[in-house]
C-alpha positions in Angstrom: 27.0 -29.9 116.7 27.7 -31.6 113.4 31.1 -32.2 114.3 30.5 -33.7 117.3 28.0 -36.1 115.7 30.3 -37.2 113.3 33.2 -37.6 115.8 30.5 -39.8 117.9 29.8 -41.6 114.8 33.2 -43.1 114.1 33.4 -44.4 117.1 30.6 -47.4 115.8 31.5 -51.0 116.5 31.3 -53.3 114.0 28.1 -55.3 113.4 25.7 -52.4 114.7 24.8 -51.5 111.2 23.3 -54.3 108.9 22.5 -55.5 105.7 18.8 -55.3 107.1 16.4 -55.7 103.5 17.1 -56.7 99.8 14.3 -56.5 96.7 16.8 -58.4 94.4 13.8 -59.4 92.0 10.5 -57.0 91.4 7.7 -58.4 89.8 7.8 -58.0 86.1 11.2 -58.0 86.1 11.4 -54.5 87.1 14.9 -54.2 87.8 15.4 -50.3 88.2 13.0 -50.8 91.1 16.2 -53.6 93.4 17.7 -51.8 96.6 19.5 -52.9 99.7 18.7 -51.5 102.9 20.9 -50.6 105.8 19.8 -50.3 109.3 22.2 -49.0 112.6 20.9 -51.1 115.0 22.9 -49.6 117.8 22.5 -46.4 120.3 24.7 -44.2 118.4 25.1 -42.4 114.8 27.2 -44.1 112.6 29.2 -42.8 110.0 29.6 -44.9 106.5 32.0 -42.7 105.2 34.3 -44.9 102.8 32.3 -47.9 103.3 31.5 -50.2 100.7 28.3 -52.3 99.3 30.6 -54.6 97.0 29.1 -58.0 95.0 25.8 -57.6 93.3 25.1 -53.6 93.7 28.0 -51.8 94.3 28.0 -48.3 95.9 31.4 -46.7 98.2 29.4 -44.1 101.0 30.6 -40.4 100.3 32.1 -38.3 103.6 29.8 -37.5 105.4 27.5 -40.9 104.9 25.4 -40.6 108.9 23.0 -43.0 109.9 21.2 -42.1 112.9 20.9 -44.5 115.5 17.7 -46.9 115.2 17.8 -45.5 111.4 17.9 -46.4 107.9 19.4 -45.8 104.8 18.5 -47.2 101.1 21.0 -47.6 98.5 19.2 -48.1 94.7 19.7 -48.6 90.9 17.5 -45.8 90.2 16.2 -43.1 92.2 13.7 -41.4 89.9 12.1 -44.9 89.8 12.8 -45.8 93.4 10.8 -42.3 94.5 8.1 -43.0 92.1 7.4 -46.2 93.4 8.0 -45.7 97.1 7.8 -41.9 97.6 10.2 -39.3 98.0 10.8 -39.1 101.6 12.7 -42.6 102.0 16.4 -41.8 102.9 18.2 -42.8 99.9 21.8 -41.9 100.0 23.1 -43.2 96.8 22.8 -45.0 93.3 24.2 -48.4 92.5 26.1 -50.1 89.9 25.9 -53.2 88.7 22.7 -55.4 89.4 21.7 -58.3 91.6 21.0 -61.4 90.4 17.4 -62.8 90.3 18.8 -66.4 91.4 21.1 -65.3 94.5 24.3 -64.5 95.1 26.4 -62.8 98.2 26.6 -59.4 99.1 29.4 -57.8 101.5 29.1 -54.7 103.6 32.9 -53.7 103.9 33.9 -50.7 106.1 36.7 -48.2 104.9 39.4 -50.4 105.7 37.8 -52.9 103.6 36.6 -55.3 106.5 33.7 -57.3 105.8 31.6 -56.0 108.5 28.1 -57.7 107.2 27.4 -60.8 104.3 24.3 -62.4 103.1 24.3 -65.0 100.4 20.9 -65.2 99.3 19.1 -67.6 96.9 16.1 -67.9 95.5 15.5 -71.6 96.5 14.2 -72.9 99.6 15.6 -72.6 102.1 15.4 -69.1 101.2 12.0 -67.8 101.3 10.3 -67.5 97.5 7.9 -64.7 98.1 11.1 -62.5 97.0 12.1 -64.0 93.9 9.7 -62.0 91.8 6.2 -62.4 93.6 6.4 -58.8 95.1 8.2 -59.2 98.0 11.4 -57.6 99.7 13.5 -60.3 101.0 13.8 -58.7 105.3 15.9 -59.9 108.0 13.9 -61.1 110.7 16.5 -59.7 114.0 19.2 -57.5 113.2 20.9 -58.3 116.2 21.1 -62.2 114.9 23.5 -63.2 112.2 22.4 -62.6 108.4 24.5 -65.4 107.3 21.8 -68.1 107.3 18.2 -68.2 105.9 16.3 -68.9 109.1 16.7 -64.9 109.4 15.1 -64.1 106.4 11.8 -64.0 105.5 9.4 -62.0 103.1 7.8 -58.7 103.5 3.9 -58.8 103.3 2.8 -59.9 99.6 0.0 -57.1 98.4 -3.3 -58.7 96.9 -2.2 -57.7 93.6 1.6 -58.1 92.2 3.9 -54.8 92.8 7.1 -54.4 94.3 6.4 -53.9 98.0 9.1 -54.4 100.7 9.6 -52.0 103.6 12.4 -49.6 102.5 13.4 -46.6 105.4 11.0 -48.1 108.1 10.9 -51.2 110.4 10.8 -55.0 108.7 7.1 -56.3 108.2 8.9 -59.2 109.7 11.1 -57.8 112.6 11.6 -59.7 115.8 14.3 -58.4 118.6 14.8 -62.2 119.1 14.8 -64.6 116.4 12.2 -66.5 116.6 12.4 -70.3 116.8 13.7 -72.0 113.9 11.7 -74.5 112.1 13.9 -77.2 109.8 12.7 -79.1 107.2 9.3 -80.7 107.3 9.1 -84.1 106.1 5.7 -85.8 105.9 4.2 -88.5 103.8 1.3 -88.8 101.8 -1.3 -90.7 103.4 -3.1 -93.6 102.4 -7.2 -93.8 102.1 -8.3 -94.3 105.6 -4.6 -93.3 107.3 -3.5 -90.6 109.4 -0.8 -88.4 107.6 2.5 -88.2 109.9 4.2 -84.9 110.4 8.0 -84.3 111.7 10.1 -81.5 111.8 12.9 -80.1 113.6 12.6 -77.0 116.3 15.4 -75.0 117.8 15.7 -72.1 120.0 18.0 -69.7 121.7 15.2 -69.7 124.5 13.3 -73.1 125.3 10.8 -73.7 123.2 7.6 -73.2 124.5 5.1 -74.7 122.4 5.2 -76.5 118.4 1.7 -77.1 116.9 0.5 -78.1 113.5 -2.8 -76.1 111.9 -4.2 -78.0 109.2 -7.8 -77.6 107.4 -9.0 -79.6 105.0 -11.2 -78.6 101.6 -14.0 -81.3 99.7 -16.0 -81.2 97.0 -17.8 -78.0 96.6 -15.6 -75.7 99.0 -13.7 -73.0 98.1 -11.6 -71.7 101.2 -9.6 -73.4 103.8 -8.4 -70.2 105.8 -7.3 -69.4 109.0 -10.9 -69.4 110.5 -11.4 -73.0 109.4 -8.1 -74.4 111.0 -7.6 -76.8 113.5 -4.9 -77.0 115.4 -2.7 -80.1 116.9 -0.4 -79.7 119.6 3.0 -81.7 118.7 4.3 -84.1 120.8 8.8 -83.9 121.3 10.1 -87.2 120.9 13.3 -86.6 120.8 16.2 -83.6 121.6 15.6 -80.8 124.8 13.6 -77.7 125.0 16.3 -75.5 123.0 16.4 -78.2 119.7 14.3 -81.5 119.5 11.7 -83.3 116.8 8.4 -83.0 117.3 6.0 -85.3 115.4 2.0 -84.6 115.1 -0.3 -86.4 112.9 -3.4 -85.1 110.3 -6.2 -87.7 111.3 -7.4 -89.5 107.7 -9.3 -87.4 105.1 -12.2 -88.8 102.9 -11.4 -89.3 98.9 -10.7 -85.9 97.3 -10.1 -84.1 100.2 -7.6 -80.8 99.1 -5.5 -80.8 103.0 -3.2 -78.1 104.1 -1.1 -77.6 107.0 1.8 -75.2 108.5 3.2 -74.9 111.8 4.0 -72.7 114.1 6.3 -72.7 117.2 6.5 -70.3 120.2 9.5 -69.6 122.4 9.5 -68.8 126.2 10.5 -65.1 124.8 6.7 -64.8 122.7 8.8 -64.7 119.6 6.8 -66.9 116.8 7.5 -68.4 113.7 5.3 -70.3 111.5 6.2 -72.5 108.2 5.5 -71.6 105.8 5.2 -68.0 106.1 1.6 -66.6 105.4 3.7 -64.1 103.2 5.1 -66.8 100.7 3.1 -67.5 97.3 2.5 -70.9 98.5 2.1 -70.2 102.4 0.9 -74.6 103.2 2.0 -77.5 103.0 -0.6 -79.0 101.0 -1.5 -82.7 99.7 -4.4 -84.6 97.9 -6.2 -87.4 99.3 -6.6 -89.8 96.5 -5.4 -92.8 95.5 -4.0 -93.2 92.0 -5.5 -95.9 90.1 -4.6 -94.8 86.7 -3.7 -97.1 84.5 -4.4 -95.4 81.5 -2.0 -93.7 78.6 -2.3 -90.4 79.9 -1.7 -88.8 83.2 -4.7 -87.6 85.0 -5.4 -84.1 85.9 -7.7 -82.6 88.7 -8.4 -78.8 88.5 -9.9 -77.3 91.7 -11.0 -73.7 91.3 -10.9 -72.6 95.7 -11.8 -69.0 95.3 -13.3 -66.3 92.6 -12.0 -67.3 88.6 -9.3 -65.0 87.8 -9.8 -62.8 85.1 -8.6 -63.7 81.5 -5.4 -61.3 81.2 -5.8 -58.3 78.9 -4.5 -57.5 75.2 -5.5 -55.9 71.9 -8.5 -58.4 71.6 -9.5 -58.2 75.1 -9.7 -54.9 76.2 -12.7 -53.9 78.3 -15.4 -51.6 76.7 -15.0 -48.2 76.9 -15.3 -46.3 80.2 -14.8 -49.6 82.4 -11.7 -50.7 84.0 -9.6 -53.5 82.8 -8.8 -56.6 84.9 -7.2 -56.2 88.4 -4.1 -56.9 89.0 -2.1 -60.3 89.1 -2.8 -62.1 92.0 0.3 -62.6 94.5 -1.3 -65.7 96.0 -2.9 -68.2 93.8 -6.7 -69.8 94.3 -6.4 -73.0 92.8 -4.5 -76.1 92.8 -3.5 -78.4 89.9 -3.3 -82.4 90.8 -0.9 -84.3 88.9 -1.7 -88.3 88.7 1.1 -89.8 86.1 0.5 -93.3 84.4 1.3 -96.3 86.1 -0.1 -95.2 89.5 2.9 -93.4 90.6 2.4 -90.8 93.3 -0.1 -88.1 93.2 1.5 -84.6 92.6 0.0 -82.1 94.6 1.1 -78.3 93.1 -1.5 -75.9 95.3 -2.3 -72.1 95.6 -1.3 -71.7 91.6 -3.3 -69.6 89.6 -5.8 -71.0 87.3 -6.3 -68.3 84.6 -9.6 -69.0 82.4 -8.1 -69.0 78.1 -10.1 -69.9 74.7 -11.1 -73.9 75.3 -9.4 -74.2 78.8 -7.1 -72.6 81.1 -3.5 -71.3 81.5 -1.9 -73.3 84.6 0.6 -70.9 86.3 3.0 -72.8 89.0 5.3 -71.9 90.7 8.7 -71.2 89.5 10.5 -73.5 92.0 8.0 -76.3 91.5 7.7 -76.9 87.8 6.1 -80.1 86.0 8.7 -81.7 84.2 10.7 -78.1 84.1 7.7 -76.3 83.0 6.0 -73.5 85.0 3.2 -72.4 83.0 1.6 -74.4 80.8 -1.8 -74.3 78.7 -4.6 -77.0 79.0 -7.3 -76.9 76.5 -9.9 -78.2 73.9 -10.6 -75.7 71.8 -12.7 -75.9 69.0 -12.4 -79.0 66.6 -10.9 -82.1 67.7 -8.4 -82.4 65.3 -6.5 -79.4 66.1 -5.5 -81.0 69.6 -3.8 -83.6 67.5 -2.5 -81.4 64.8 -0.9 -79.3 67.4 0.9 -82.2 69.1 1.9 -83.9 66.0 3.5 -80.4 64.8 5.3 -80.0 68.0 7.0 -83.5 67.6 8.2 -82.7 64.3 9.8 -79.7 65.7 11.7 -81.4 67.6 12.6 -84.2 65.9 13.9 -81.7 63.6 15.9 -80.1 66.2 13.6 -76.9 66.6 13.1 -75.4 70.4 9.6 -76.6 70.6 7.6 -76.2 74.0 6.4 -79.7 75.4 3.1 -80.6 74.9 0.8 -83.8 75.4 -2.6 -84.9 76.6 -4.0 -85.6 79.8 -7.4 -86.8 80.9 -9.4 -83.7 82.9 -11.5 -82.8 85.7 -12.3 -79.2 86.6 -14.0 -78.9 90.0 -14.4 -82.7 89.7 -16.6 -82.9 86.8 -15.1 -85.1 84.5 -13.9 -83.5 80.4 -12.4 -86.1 79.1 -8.8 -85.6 77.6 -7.4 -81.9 76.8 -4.0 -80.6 74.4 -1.7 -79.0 77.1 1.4 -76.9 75.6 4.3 -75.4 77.3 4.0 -71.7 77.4 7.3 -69.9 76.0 8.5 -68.0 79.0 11.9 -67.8 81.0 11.7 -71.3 82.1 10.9 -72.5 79.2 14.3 -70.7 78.0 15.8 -72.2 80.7 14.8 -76.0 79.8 15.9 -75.4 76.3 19.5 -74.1 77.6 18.9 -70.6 76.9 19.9 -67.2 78.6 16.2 -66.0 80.5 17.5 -62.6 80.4 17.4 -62.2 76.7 14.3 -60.7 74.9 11.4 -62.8 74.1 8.6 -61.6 71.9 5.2 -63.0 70.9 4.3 -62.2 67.5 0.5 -60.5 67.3 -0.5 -60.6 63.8 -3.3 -57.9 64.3 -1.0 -55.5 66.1 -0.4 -52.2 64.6 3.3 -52.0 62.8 6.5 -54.4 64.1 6.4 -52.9 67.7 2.7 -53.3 67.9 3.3 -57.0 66.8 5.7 -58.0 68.8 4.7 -58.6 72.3 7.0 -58.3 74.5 6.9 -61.2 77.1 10.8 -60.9 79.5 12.5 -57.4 80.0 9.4 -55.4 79.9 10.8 -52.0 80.7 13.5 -51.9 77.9 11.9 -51.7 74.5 12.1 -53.0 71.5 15.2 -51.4 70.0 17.0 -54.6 69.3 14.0 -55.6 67.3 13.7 -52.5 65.3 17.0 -52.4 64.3 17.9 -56.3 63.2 14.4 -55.7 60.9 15.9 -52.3 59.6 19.2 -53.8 58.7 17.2 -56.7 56.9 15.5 -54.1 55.1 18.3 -52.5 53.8 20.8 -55.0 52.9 20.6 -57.3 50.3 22.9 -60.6 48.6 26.4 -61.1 50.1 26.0 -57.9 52.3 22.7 -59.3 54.0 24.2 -63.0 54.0 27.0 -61.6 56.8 24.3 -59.9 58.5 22.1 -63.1 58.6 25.1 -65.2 60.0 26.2 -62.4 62.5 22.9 -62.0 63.9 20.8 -64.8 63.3 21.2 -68.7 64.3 21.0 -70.1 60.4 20.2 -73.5 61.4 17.7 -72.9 63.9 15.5 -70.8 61.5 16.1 -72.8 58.9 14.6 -75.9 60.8 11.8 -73.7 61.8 10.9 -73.1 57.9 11.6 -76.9 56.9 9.2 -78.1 59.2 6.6 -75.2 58.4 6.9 -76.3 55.1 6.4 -80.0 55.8 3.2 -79.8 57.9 1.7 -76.9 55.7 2.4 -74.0 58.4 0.9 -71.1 56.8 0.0 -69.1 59.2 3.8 -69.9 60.9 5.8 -67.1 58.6 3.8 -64.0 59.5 2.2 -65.3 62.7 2.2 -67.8 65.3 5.7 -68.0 66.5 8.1 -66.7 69.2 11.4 -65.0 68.9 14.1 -64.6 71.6 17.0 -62.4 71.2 20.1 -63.2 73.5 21.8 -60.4 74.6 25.2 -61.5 75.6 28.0 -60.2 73.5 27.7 -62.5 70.2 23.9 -63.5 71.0 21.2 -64.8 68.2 17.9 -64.5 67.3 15.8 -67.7 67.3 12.4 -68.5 66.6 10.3 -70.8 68.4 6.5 -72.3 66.9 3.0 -71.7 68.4 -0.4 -72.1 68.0 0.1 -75.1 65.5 -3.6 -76.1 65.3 -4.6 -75.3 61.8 -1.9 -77.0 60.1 -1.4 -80.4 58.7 -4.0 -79.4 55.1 -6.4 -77.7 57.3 -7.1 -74.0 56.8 -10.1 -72.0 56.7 -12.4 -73.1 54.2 -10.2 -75.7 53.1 -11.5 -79.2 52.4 -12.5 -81.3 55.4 -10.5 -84.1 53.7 -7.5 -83.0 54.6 -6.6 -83.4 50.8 -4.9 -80.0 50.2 -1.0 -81.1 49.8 0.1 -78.2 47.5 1.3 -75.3 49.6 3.9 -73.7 47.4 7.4 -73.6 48.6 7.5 -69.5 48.1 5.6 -69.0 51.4 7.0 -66.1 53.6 9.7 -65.2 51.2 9.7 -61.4 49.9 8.8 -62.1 46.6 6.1 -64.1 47.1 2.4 -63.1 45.9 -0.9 -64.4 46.2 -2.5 -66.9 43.4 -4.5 -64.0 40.8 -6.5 -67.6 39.7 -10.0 -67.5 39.1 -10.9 -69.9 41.9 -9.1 -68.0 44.8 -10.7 -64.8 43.7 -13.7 -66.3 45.1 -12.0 -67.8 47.9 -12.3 -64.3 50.2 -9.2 -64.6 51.6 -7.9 -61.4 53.9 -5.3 -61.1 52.2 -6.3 -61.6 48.7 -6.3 -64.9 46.7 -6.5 -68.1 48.8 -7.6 -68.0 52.4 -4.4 -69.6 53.5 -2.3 -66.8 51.7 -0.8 -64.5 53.9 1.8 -61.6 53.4 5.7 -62.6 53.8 6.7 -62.1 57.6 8.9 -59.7 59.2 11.5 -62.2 59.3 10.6 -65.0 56.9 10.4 -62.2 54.2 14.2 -61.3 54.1 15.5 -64.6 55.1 14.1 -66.8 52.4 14.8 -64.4 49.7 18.1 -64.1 50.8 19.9 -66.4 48.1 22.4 -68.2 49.8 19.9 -68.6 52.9 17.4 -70.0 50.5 20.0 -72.5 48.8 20.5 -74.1 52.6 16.9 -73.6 53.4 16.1 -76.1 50.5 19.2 -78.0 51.1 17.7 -78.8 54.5 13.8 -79.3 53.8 14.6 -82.4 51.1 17.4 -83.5 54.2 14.3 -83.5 56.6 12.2 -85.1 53.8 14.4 -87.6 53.6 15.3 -88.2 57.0 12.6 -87.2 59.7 9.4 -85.8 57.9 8.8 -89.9 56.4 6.6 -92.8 56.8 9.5 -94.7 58.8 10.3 -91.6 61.5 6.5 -90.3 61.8 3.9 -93.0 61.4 4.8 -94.8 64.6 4.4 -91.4 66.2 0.9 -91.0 64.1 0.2 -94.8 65.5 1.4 -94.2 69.1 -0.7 -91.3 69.1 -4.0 -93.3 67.8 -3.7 -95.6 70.1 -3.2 -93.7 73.3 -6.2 -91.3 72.7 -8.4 -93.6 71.1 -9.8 -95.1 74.9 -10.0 -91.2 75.6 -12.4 -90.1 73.1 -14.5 -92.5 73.6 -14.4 -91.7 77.7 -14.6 -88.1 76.6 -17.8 -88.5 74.7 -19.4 -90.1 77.1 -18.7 -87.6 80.1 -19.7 -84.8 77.9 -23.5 -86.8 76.7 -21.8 -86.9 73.3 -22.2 -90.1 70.8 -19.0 -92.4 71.3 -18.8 -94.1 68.4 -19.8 -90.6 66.4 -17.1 -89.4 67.6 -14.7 -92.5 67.5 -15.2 -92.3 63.7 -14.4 -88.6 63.1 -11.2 -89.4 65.4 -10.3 -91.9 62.8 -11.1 -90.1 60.3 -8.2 -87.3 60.8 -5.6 -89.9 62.0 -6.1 -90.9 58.6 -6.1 -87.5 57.3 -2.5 -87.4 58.9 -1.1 -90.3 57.0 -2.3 -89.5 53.8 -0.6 -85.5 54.7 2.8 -87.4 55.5 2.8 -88.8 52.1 1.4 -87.0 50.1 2.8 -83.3 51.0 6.3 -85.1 51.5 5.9 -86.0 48.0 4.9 -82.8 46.7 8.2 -81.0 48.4 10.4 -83.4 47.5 9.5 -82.5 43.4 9.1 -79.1 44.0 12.5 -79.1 45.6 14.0 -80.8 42.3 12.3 -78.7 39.9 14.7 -75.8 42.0 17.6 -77.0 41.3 
């Protein structure tokens, strides 16, 4: 009986077994979790003996490999983790080598005389459906009967509420259709005026006539929160131009009031039944969507709308926010944002519409999450806030700028005029969040490690948050600190330059030490690790608010300029005075002391590290951290914000001119730092030589 399946098997025709489902990128970069799926389409067995999955994952099929007709057959990295995740009865045959890459790449069914006898080369980009490309979904071929080669056969497996690798593996496609269904092109539409209709157009074709093409479109105002399925209207499209099996079909959205949130997909039906509708309702972002409003800003900064459309997401958990005992933490991340973030640049240049993103709630604001194929200005997450004191959302930005100028990896960061829910909050700080696009903008590898650094966490692990590779550990962190602990002079020096990217650090340091930073040796800062053969560590700033003479406690003058140039190294210990006794700092001595970092520490102790380090801090003194580099920056800043808090204070009930004198005030207080702390470094650095 076995023999004669297996003689019935090799008698398979080519193109009856498929490349039917790929999870090329789990959420949370869960790697041990990708798989391709085969699926024999035809009415026979077929046996895969000798056959080949080559690019990407790369397995050969033992003898016997049998696939039943109408069956299927999963080929994975890992199969402890693959049964885990998706149970133990999926018919996995094999494990993998090799790995498939997150932003696309071909893959090749050979048979066992090496014939190609399936390819798909994916991507994550549309075309391509995005619901795949980390967002939970499997990326499924829609008909396995039609050819894999092109996108309009794939499309994403249902998305779950809550982020998790999903797909379909050893069972039918959420998405199969024995005919593919009609194929919708590219949608092109424009952005109405007030008071216009908004034109749609957009490309059908079909194998069988096309039956019908309609648009569904619902519109949101002030004070709603869902625009779903129930609340659509639909409008038939009109072909005006092509035949029943391809032609353009036009429809139009009749005009919106002012602040109305519209979205819109569409759907087409063949003569078959088949349907297809575009977006998919399985993609993160599953409308078209666009903003009725006309920009009329004319202001310095750009203009931000925040529209919360369903229940606030939960702030995400750590160390300080864990729930109380016996009650469960948050739930998990959302697959399918409820909000929408609307961009309106300076100079009245179109309104940026960037819906169905997540708007999670943060200390003074919120942490906007887009989409990773729709960034703002290449970043994808970034935090918008007001937290606290005024000055530190101009003590932030200022620091970031002399990062940069100093040639440090700095996130971007800026200000922009708010609304949340359309009540006006005047202008907000918004900072880049250090993540794998921000690795990306800054020319970096995004599969290298990159860890937060927790000052309240227990012991260098505990510390060190781990924010890419999730799964793999710290190791590469534990052992760079334990060779800095135990190497010393010349010996350490190699290990420094091996290991380390001198220049970068040192950069970080200078400028740490120019804007007074002390809380940027043992906290507040990101480092990355890249892994490729020969890869550095770098370190990257955060949290720059309490910098610039301000600490806790400290003068609100802004007339502390002294911050000694030991900071962070090993050998460095607290004042024993009689004044910072008294000062209660949680450390001991000074409130702004704080104990040497885990890399500061060995770094500027090292000797021939700490004859660059100051080699470069009187070189950025004398070049970049100066009257003539910073106070136009200081100016440009004064003058683009001053119009804002005066509008801020107002929308809030606040007293303008109150507040238009304490934002003098600390632009003042950043001149007289410039000068008087450049001053200071540049005789401490001469007394060191």
């Amino acid at each position: 009986m076995w023999f004669a399946l297996v003689l019935a098997a090799t008698h398979l025709l080519a193109g009856e077994v498929v490349i039917n489902e790929i999870m090329y990128h789990p959420p949370d970069d869960r790697d041990e979790l990708q798989y391709v799926e085969l699926f024999n389409q035809g009415n026979q067995p077929a046996d895969l003996a000798g056959w080949s999955l080559n690019k990407g994952l790369k397995f050969t099929f033992a003898k016997p490999t049998v696939v039943p007709a109408g069956g299927y057959l999963v080929v994975c990295r890992d199969r402890t983790a693959f049964a885990s995740h998706y149970g133990s009865e999926i018919n996995v045959v094999g494990i993998a080598t090799g790995r498939l890459k997150h932003g696309g790449e071909r893959l090749e069914l050979t048979d066992a005389q090496g014939l190609v006898v399936d390819a798909v080369k994916y991507d994550d980009r549309e075309p391509w459906p995005i619901g795949p490309d980390g967002y939970s979904a499997s990326l499924e071929r829609i008909s396995p009967s039609a050819p894999g080669d092109t996108p309009d056969n794939w499309a994403p497996s249902k998305l779950p509420a809550a982020r998790r690798a999903a797909g379909t593996p050893g069972r039918q496609n959420d998405s199969f259709s024995a005919n593919l269904p009609p194929v919708i092109g590219r949608v092109e539409f424009a952005v109405p005026a007030l008071g216009e209709p908004a034109p749609v157009s957009v490309s059908v074709t079909a194998a069988d006539d096309v039956k019908s093409v309609s648009l569904l479109y619902a519109a949101l105002g002030r004070g709603e929160t869902r625009a779903g399925e129930a609340n659509e209207k639909e409008i038939t499209c009109e072909r005006v131009s092509g035949d029943a099996r391809s032609g353009t079909y036009r429809a139009a959205i009749p005009p919106q009031p002012e602040h109305r949130l519209v979205r819109f997909r569409l759907r087409a039906v063949d003569a078959g039944g088949a349907v297809r509708l575009q977006p998919s309702e399985n993609e993160p972002r599953p409308t078209h969507s666009y903003y009725v409003l006309a920009n009329t800003n004319t202001t310095g900064l750009a203009c931000v709308h925040l529209l919360q459309l369903g229940p606030q997401e939960q702030r995400g958990a750590s160390l300080r926010t864990r729930p109380p005992r016996g009650q469960r933490a948050e739930p998990g991340t959302p697959t399918q944002g409820n909000g929408a973030f609307i961009y309106l640049p300076t100079k009245g240049r179109p309104v940026q519409t960037f819906d169905h993103i997540r708007l999670t709630p943060r200390q003074g604001g919120w942490k906007v999450r887009l989409h990773k194929d729709r960034p703002l200005n290449g970043m994808t997450t970034l935090n918008v806030f007001f937290e606290y004191q005024p000055r530190w959302v101009l003590a932030e930005h200022l620091a970031y700028e002399l990062y940069r100028k100093a040639g440090v990896p700095a996130p971007l960061s800026g200000h922009v005029r708010v609304w949340h829910n359309h009540r006006p909050l005047g202008y907000h700080l918004y900072v880049e969040q250090p993540n794998s696009s921000f690795l990306r903008r800054i020319g970096r590898d995004d599969s290298g490690n990159l860890y937060k650094l927790l000052w309240y966490g227990n012991g260098l692990v505990g510390q060190h948050e781990k924010k890419t590779n999730l799964r793999t550990g710290h190791d590469d962190l534990t052992k760079i600190v334990e060779q800095l602990q135990r190497t010393a002079g010349d010996e350490q020096w190699q290990l420094i330059q091996q290991h380390f990217n001198v220049e970068e650090f040192i950069n970080y340091f200078a400028v740490n030490m120019c804007i007074q930073n002390w809380d940027g040796f043992f906290n507040n800062y990101f480092v990355y690790h890249d892994l490729k053969p020969g890869g550095k560590w770098e370190i990257y700033p955060w949290d720059e608010d309490k910098t610039w003479g301000d600490y806790d406690g400290g003068s609100r003058d802004y007339d502390w300029h002294a911050m000694p140039l030991t900071i962070g190294m090993n050998t460095d210990q607290p004042s024993r005075d009689l004044r910072s006794l008294f000062q209660g700092g949680p450390f001991g001595g000074t409130s702004w002391w704080r104990p040497p970092g885990w890399f500061s520490g060995p770094l500027l102790a090292n000797p021939e590290f700490r004859k660059r380090f100051l080699a470069r801090l009187k070189e950025v003194c004398e070049t970049v951290f100066t009257e003539e580099k910073m106070l136009p920056v200081i100016i440009a800043l004064e003058r683009r914000l001053k119009p804002e808090v005066e509008f801020r204070a107002q929308a809030l009930g606040q007293d303008p001119q109150g507040a238009l004198k304490e934002f003098s005030q600390h632009m003042e207080s950043f001149r007289r730092q410039l000068v008087n702390r450049r001053k200071f470094i540049l005789n401490e650095v001469a007394k060191a030589k």
